[in-house]
N, C-alpha and C positions, 0 to 999 in steps of 0.2 A: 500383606502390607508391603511397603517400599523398606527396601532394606540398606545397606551401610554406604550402596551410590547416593541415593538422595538430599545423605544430611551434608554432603556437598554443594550438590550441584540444584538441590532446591533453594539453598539460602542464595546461591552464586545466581540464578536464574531469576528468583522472584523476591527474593529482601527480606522487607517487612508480611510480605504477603505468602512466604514461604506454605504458612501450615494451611492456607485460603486453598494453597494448591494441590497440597497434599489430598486432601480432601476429595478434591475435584478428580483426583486419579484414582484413587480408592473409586470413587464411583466409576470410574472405568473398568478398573480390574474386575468388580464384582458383576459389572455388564458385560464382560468378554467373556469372562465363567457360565455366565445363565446363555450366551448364544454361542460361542463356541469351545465352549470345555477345556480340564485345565491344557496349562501350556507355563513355560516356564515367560511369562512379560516382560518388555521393554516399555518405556513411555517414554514420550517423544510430546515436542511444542518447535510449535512456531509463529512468531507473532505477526500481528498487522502493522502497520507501518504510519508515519506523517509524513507528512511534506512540509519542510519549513519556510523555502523559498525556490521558484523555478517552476510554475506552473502550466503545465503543457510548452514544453520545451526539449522535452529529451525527443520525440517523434521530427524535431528537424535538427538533430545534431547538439543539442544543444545542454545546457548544463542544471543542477537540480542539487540541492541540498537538501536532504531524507535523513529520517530514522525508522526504527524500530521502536514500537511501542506495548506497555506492558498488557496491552488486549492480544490473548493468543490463542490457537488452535490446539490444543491437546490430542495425541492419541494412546491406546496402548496396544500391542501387536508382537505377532508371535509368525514365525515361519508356517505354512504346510508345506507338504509332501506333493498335493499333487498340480501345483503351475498355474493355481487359481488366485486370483486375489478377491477379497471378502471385504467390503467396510460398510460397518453400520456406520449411521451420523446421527447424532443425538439431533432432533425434530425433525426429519425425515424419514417418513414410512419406508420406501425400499431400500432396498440392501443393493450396494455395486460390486456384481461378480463378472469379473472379466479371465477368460484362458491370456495366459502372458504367450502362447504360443499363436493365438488366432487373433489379437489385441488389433489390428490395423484394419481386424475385418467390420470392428465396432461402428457404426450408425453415426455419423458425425451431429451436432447441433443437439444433441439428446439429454443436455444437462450432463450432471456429472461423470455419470459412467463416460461418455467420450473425453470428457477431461482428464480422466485418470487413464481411459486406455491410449490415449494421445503421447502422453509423458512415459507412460510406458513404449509405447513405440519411440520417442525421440531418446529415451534414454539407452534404447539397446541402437540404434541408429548412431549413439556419436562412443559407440563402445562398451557401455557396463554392463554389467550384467543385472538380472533384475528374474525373480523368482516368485512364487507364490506366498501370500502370505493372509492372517484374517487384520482386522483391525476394528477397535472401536473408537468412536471420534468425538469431538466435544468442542465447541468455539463458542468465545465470547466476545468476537470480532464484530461487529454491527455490517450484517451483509447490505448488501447494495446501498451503500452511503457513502465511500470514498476513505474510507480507511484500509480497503484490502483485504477483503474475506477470501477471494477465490484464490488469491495470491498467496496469504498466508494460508490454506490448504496444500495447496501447490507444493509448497516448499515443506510441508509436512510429510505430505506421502515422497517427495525428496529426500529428505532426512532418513526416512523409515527404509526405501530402496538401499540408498548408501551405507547405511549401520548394519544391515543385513546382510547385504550382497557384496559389495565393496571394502567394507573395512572402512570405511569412513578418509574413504579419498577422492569423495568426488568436488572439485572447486566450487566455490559459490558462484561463480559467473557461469558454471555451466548446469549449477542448479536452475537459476534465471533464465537460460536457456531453454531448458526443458520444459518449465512452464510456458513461457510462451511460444513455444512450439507448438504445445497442445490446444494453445487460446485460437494461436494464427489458423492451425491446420483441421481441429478437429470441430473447437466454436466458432470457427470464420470470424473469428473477433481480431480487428486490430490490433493488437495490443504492443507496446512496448516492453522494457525492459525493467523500469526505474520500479514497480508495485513489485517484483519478483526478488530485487537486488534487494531492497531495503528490509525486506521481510527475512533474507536468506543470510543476510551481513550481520545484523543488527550495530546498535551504535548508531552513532551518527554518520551517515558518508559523505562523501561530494561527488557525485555521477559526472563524468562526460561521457556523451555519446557522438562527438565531433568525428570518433574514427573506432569502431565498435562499439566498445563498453570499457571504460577506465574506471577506478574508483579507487578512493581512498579514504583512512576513520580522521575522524575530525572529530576535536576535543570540546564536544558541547552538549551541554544539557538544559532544561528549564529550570532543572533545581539550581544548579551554579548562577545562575540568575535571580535565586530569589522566586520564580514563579513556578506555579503549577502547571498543567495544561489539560485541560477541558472539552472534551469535545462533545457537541451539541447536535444532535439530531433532529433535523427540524420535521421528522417523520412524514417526509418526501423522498423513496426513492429513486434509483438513475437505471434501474434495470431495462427501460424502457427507452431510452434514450440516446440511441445508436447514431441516429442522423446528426444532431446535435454534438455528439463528441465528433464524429466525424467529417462536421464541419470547419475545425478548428486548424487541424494538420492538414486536410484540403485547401483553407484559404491561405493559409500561411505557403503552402508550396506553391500556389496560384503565382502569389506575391515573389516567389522565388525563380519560377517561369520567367517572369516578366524582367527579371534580372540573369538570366541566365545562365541561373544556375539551378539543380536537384532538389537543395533543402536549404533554407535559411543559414545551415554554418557554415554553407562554402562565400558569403558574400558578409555584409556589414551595414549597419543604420548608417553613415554614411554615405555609401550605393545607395541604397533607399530613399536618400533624401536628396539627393543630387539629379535622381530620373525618378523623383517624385511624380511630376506632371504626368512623363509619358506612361508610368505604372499606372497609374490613377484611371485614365483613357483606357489606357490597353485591358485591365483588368476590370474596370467596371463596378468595384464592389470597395467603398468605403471603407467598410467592417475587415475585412480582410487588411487592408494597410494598416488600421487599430491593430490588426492582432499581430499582425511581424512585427509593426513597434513595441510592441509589449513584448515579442519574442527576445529581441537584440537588447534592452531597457531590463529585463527579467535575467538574463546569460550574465549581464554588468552584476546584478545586484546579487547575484550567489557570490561572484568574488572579491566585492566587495566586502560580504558577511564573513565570509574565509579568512579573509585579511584583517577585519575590524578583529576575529575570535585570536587570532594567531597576537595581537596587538593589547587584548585584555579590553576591546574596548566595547561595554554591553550596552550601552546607547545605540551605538553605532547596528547593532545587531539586530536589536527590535526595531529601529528605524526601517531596518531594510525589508524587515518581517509586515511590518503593516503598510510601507510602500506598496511590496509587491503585493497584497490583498488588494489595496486600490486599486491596482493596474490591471489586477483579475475583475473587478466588476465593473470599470469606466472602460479600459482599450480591450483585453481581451472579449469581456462581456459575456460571461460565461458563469453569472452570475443567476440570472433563469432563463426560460426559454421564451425570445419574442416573440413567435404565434400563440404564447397564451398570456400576456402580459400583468392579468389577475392573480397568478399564484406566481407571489414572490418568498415563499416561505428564507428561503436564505439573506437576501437583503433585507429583513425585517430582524430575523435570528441576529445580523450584524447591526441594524441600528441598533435594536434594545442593547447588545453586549456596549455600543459604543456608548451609550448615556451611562451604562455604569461602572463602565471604565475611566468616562471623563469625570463620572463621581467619587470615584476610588481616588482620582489621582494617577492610575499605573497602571501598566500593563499594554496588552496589543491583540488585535483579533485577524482574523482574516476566513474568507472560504478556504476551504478545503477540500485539496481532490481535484477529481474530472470537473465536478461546478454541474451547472444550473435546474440541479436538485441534488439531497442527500444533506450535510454536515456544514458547519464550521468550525473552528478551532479557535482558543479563546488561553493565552496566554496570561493567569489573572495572577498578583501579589500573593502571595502563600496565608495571609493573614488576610486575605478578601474572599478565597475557593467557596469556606460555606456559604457564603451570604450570595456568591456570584453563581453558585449553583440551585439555590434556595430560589432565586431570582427567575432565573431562564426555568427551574419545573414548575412556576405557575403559568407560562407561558407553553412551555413543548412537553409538559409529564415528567416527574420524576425518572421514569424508566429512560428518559431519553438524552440524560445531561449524565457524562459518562467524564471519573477523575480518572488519568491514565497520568503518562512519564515515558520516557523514554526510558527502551530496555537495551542493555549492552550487550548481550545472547540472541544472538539470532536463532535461525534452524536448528536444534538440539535434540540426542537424546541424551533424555534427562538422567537413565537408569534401570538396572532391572530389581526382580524379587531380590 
């Protein structure tokens, strides 16, 4: 059983949901025993993440207001001896066994074993050390939907490296790092930074990415609002969806071509509107001038909300929250995919939340994520959740209407025996 770390760092970690989690680790422990035998455990989380405001913005420099949310990945894990790493994943058949010594020679694109041996190779690449070890794993992150499963793994087997090998000194922006290292280099996946940061920080942050990665905690929650937050699975995922996100950071740099400059934060909407015309011409592509307007209109409304929080002012804050949802499905458009115009699961997910928002009285919705499939997020009065969740699983299943919160613990271990 979890012994005298826990009655710390479980109430510090998960609240009211403390003994939910205890639980859920015990079922760990007792599954790293039956596969690989005693060991003295650690257990280790790390959560998935929201987007509050800032959507598809950090890929041209640009700014993004995140948290950490209380959906997380659990492990528990113990050293070996001989330079192997071991992790079962609870609903996955194979086991990822990787030598820490031959890790760079691993199969790239191959699911997760290339993600974990990826970060292994970037983590001994920017200096740590990194050793064998077994692991069993457990998430209650909603994969391919926009809340950050691969990401908050990422930063788990992060966690676990660092607490073992390091001493627990590795920074979190170099946690982020390492994950996307592994995204970029081993899944040929694009990826940014902002899914990695917010899972590895916890809290609320404010990302710039104008000149690396800057970040800072900003003092906000749902609940100091009064509201819960909800997020809704319109059980449509984005795993399939590569051209589509990669159209968005393409057009927008198009649009930043045609101004001459790299990436949207070296110039400004009024550049853009000034050599509108000749953009318009040069570039060919309408949709694309939507989308840097919603880039430079998006970059205003995080510091805006920065400023309204710093100011007490929470009108001012949800305005900016369902602004920027607008500006994700009318200029970004990234709401579904236009070669198939028939499946709008999210813009429908957002009417219905909006007819009983407008009947509640309060609250705010928006998509959520990469967009056009997976989730949205649905900010409801704390005295409306059941009825607003009771609402949306006659429509999308119970199983797919999820109460979460922002969590203040990022990447953690929790503790050992």
């Amino acid at each position: 059983m979890m012994g005298n770390e826990d009655s710390v760092m479980l109430p510090l970690v998960y609240g009211k949901a403390a003994e939910v989690a205890r639980k859920r680790l015990e079922h760990l422990e007792t599954w790293y025993h039956e596969l690989y035998g005693e060991a003295e455990l650690e257990f280790y989380s790390a959560p998935g993440r929201t987007e509050i405001i800032g959507n598809h913005t950090d890929h041209n420099g640009g700014k993004i207001l995140a948290a950490s949310i209380t959906m997380d990945t659990v492990a528990a894990a113990a050293k070996r001896a001989d330079g192997e790493v071991h992790i079962t994943s609870e609903g996955y058949d194979k086991e990822v066994v990787i030598d820490v010594a031959t890790a760079a020679e691993t199969p790239h694109c191959e699911g997760t074993v290339s993600l974990v041996a990826g970060m292994i190779v970037a983590a001994r690449e920017m200096g740590y050390e990194v050793g064998g070890f077994n692991a069993t794993v457990s998430s209650e992150v909603i994969p391919s939907a926009g809340v950050s499963s691969s990401a908050s793994f990422e930063m788990l087997v992060c966690t676990i490296i660092d607490h073992l090998f390091n001493g627990d000194s590795i920074p979190s922006a170099d946690y982020a790092r390492i994950g996307q290292y592994a995204e970029n280099h081993f899944w040929d996946k694009a990826s940014g930074l902002m899914d990695q940061m917010a899972c590895a920080v916890g809290g609320t942050i404010l990302l710039d990415f104008s000149d690396g990665v800057r970040y800072r905690k900003v003092d906000f929650s749902y609940d100091s609002l009064g509201l819960d937050l909800v997020i809704v699975n319109t059980g449509k995922g984005h795993a399939d969806l590569s051209a589509e996100y990669s159209s968005v950071p393409g057009e927008m740099r198009e649009v930043a071509a045609a101004l001459g400059v790299k990436n949207l934060c070296e110039t400004n909407e009024d550049v853009l509107l000034e050599n509108l015309e000749a953009v318009r011409e040069g570039v060919g592509n309408d949709r694309a001038i939507l989308r840097a307007l919603h880039y430079f209109e998006e970059c205003g409304r995080v510091d805006t909300a920065v400023a309204a929080l710093e100011a007490g002012d929470k009108a001012k804050v949800l305005e900016m929250i369902e602004t920027s949802g607008n500006s994700s499905w009318k200029w970004l458009q990234n709401a579904y995919v236009a070669s198939d115009p028939s499946e709008q699961s999210i813009p429908l997910a957002l009417a219905l939340t909006e007819i009983f928002l407008r009947r509640a009285g309060a609250g705010v919705c928006r998509l959520h994520g990469g967009g056009f499939a997976g989730v949205i997020m649905c900010a409801v009065p704390k005295d409306k959740t059941d009825a607003y969740v009771d609402f949306m699983a006659g429509f999308f299943g119970a199983q797919n209407v999820y109460r979460t919160g922002i969590r203040q613990t990022g990447a953690v271990c929790l503790g050992s025996m």
